[in-house]
One Martini backbone bead per residue (centre of mass of N, CA, C, O) as a GRO file, in nm:
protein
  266
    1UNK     BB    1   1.020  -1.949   1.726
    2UNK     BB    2   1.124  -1.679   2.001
    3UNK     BB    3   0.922  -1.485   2.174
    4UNK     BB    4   0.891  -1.155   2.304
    5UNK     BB    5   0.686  -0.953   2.538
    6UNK     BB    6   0.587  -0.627   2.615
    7UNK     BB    7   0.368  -0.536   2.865
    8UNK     BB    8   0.136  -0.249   2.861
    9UNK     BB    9  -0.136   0.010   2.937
   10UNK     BB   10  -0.075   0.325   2.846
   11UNK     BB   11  -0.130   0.190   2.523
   12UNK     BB   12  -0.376   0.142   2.491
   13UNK     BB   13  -0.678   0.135   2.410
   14UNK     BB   14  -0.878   0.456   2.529
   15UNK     BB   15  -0.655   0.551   2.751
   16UNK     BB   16  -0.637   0.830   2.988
   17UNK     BB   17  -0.615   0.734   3.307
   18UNK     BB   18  -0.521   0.639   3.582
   19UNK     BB   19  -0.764   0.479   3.710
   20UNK     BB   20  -0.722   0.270   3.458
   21UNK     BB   21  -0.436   0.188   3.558
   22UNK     BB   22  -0.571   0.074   3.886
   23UNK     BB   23  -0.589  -0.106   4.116
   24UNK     BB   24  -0.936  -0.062   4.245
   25UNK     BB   25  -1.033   0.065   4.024
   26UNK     BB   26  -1.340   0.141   3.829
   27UNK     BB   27  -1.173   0.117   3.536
   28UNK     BB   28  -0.949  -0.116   3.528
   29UNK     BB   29  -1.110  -0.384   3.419
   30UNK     BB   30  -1.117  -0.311   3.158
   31UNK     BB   31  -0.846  -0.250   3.063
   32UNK     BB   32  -0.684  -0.509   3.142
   33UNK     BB   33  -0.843  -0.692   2.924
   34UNK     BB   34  -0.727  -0.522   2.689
   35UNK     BB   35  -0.460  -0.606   2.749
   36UNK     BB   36  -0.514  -0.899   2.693
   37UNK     BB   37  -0.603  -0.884   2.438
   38UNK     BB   38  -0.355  -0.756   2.283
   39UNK     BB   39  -0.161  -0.986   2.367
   40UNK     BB   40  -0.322  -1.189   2.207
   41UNK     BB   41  -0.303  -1.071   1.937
   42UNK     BB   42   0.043  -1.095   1.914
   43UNK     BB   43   0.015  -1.436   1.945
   44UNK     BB   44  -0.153  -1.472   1.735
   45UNK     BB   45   0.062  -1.388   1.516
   46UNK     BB   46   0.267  -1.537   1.582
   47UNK     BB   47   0.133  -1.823   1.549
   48UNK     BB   48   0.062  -1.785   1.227
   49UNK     BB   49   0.419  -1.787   1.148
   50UNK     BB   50   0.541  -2.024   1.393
   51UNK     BB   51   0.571  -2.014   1.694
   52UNK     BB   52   0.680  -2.188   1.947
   53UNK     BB   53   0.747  -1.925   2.144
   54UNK     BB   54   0.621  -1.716   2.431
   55UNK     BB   55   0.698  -1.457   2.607
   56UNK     BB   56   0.623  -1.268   2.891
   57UNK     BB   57   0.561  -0.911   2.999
   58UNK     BB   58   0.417  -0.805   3.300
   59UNK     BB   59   0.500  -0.433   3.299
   60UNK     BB   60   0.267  -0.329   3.484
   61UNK     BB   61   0.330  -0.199   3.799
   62UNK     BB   62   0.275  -0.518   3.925
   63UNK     BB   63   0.233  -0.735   3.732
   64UNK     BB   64  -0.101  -0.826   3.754
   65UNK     BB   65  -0.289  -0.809   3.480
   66UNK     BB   66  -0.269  -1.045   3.296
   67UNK     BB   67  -0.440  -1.297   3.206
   68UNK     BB   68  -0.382  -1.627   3.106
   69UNK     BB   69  -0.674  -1.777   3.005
   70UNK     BB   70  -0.651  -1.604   2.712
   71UNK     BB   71  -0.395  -1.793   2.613
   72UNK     BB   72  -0.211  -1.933   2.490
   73UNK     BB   73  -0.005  -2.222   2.554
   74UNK     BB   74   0.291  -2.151   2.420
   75UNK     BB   75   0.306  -1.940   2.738
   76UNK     BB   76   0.529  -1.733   2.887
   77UNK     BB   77   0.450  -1.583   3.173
   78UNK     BB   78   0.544  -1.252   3.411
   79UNK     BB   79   0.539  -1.203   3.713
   80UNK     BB   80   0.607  -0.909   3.842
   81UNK     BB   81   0.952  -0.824   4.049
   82UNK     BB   82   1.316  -0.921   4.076
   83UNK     BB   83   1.507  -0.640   4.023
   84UNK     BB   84   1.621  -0.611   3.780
   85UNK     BB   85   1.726  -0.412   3.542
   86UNK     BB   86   1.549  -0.511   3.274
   87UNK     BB   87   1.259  -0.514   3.373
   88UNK     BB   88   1.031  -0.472   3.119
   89UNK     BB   89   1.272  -0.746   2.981
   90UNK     BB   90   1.284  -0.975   3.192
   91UNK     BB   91   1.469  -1.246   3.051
   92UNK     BB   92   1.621  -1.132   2.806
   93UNK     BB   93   1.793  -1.334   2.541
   94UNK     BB   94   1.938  -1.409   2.301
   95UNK     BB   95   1.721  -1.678   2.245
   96UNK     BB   96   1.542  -1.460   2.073
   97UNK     BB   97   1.425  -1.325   1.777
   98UNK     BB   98   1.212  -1.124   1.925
   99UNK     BB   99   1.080  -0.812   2.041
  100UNK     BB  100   0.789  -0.655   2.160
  101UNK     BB  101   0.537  -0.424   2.192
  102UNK     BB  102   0.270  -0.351   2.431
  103UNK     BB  103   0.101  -0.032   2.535
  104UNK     BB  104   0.292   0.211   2.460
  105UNK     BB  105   0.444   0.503   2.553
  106UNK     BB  106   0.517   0.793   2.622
  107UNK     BB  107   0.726   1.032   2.764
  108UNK     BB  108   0.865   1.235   2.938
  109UNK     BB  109   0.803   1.553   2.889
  110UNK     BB  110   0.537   1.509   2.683
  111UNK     BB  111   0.247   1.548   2.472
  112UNK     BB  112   0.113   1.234   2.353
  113UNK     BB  113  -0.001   1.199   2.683
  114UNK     BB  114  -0.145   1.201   2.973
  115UNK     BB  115   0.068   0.933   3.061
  116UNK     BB  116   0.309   1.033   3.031
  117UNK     BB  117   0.611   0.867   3.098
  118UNK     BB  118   0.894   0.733   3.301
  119UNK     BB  119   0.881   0.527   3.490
  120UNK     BB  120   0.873   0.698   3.807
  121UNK     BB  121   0.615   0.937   3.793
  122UNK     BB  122   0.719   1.067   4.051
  123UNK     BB  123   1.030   1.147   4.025
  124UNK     BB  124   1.022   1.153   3.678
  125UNK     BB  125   1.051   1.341   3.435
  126UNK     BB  126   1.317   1.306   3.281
  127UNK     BB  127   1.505   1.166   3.019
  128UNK     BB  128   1.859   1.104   2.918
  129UNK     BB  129   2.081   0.983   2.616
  130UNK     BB  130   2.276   1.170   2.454
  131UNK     BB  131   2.071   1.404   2.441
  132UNK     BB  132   1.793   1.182   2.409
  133UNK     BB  133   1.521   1.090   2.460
  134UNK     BB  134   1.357   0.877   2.700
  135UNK     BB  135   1.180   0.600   2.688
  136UNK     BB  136   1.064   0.249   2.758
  137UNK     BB  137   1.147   0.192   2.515
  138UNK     BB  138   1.463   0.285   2.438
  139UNK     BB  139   1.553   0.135   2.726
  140UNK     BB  140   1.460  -0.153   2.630
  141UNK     BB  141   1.612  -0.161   2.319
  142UNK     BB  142   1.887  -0.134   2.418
  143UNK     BB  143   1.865  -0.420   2.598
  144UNK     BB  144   1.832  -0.573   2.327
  145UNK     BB  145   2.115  -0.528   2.206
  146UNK     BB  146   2.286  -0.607   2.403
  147UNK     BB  147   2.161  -0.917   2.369
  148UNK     BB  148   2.050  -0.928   1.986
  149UNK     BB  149   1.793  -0.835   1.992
  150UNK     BB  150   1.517  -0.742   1.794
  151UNK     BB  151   1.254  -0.496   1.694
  152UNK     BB  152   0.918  -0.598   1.551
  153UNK     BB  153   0.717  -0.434   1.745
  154UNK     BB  154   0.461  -0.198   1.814
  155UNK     BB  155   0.225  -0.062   2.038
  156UNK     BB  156   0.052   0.269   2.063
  157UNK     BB  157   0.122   0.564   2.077
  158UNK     BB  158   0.209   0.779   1.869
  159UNK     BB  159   0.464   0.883   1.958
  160UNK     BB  160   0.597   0.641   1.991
  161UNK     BB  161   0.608   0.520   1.716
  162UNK     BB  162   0.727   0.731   1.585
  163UNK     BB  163   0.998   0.693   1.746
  164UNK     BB  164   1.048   0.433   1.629
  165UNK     BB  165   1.027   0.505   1.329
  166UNK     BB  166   1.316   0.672   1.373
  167UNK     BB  167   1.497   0.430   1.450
  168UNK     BB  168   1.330   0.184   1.263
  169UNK     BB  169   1.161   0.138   0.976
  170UNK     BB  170   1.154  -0.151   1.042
  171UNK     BB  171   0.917  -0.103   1.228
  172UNK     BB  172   0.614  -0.214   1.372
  173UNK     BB  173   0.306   0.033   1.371
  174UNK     BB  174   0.079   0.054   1.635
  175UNK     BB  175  -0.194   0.288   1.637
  176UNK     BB  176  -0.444   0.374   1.889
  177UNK     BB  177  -0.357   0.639   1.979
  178UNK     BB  178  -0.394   1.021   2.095
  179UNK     BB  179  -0.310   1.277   2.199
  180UNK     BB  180  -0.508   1.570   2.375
  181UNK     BB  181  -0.353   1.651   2.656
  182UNK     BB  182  -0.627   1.530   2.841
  183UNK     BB  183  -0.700   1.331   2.611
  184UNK     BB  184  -0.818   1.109   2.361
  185UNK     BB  185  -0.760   0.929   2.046
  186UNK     BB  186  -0.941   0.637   1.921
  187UNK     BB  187  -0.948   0.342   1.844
  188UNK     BB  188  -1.100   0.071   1.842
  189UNK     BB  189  -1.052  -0.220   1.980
  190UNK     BB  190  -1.087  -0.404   1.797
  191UNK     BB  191  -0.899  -0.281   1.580
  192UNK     BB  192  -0.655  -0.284   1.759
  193UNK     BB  193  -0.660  -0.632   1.778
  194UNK     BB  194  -0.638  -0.660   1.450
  195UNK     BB  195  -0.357  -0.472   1.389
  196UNK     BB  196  -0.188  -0.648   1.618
  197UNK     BB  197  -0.162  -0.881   1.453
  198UNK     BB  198  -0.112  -0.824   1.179
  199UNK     BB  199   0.164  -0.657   1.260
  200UNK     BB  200   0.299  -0.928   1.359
  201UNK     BB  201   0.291  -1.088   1.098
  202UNK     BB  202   0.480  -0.911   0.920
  203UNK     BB  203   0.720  -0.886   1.066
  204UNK     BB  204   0.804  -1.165   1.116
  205UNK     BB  205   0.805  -1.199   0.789
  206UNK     BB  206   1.038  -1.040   0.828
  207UNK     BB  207   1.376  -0.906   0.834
  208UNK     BB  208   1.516  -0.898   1.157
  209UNK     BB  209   1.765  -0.769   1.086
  210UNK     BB  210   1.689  -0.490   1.031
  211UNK     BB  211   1.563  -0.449   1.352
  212UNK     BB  212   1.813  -0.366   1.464
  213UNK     BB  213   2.037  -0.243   1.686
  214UNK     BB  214   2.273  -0.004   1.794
  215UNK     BB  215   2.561   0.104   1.994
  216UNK     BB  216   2.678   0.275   2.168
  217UNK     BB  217   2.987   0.336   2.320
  218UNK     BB  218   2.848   0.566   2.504
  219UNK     BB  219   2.714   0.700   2.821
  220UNK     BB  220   2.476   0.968   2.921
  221UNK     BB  221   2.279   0.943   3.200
  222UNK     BB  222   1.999   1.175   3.222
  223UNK     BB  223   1.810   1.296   3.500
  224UNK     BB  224   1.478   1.468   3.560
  225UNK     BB  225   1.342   1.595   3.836
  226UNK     BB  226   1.064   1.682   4.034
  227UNK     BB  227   1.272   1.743   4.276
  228UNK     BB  228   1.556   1.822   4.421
  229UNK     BB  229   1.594   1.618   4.702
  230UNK     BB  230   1.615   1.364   4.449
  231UNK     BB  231   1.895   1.480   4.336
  232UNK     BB  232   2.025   1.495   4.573
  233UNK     BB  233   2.049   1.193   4.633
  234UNK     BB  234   2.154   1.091   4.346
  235UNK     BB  235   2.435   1.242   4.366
  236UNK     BB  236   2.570   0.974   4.550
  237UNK     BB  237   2.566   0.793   4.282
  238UNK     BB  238   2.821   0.614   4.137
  239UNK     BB  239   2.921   0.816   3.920
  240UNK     BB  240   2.719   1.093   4.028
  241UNK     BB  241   2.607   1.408   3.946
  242UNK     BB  242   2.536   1.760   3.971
  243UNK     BB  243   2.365   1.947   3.677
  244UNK     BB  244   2.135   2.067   3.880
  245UNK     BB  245   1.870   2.116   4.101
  246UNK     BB  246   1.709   1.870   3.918
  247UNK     BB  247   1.968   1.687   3.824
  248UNK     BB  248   2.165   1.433   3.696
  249UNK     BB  249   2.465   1.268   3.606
  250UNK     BB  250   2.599   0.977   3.378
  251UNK     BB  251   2.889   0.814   3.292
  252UNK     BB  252   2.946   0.548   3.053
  253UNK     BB  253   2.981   0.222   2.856
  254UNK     BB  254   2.794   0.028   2.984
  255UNK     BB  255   2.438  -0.059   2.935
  256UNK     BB  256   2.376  -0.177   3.215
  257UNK     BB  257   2.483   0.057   3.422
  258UNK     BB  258   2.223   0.238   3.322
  259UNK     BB  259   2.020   0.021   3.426
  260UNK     BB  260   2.115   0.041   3.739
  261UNK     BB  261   2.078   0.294   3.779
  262UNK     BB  262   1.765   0.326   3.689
  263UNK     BB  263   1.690   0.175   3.901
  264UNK     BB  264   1.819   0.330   4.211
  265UNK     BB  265   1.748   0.628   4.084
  266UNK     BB  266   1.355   0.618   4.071
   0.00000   0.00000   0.00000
């Protein structure tokens, strides 16, 4: 078997704070240990049920916060960005059999977390496509169905994971945090990643074709963002409208021009 992984900060167990999840900033150092600790734990589950290939993404800010050192050795990380549309999924390819995700949060304009955002948090509000709000979950699972790879497990805010588990039931889903406002409940960290172990050994072990997505004919997507003046020079991007103030939408029928589009207009 071969697995992707994305992996991300802002759902890790814990995580509060900007300050936490930022290079240089004094309390960024331990939460990015939890997050190589989270992908570590998803890698050990991978490998108990005979995965022969894993592949990570770190998809977090720069790209450059998991340790590799703490990870089995049958672990190919991606760190950085090439700029591809695919961003926090960049290498998945039909040859995966399940993709992954750790530490992913809620969506911009949800209060499931104080971190919640979409991609560009200085510029966009919220995201929706055929009038559905998108997370990074959402926008990547999408990515994910375009190239054939099912999505076997996720770990983050309780709001992602119920998102998840809308989207489709067999999807196994370890909530660490719980937003409350401006604060988060959470679970112990040691039992984050014993439940994020097990939660991938799980899934796995499904049918995993259950956990496939199928895609719409035809997308419509909606951008809302935090001020007008970024609406407005992104409605000269070719086949994008402003459809309000500080709104833009752009319809197409294939999903990778989503991606490209949201890849330009962030």
């Amino acid at each position: 078997m071969k697995i992707f992984i994305s992996a991300d900060i802002e759902g890790t167990a814990g995580i509060t704070h900007w300050d936490e999840t930022e290079k240089g900033k004094g309390d960024y150092a331990y939460f990015a240990e939890q997050m190589t600790r989270e992908v570590k734990a998803a890698c050990d589950g991978a490998n108990n049920v005979g995965t022969k290939e894993i592949w990570i993404k770190d998809a977090h800010d720069s790209g450059r916060n998991i340790d590799p050192s703490k990870l089995p050795e049958n672990i190919k990380l991606i760190r950085g960005w090439s700029g591809h549309p695919f961003s926090m999924v960049q290498r998945l390819d039909n040859s995966f059999d399940a993709l992954l995700y750790t530490g992913y949060h809620s969506w911009g304009g949800s209060n499931f977390s104080p971190l919640a955002h979409t991609m560009n948090s200085t510029n966009i509000n919220y995201m929706k496509v055929n009038g559905e709000i998108f997370s990074e979950f959402l926008l990547h699972t999408y990515a994910a169905a375009y190239v054939g790879v099912p999505i076997a497990f996720l770990s983050g805010d309780k709001g992602v994971c119920e998102q998840a588990k809308a989207l489709n039931e067999n999807i196994v889903t370890v909530a660490v945090n719980e937003g409350l406002g401006n604060s988060t409940l959470s679970i112990h960290p040691n039992l984050a990643v014993r439940q994020i172990k097990e939660g991938v050994e799980k899934a796995l072990k499904g049918d995993l074709n259950k956990c496939k997505i199928s895609l719409p004919e035809k997308f419509e997507l909606e951008i809302g963002y935090m001020v007008h003046t970024k609406a407005m020079s992104s409605s000269f991007y070719p086949g994008a409208k402003l459809v309000g103030p500080k709104v833009v939408s752009l319809t197409v029928d294939d999903y990778f021009d989503v991606l490209r589009a949201v890849h330009f207009l962030g």
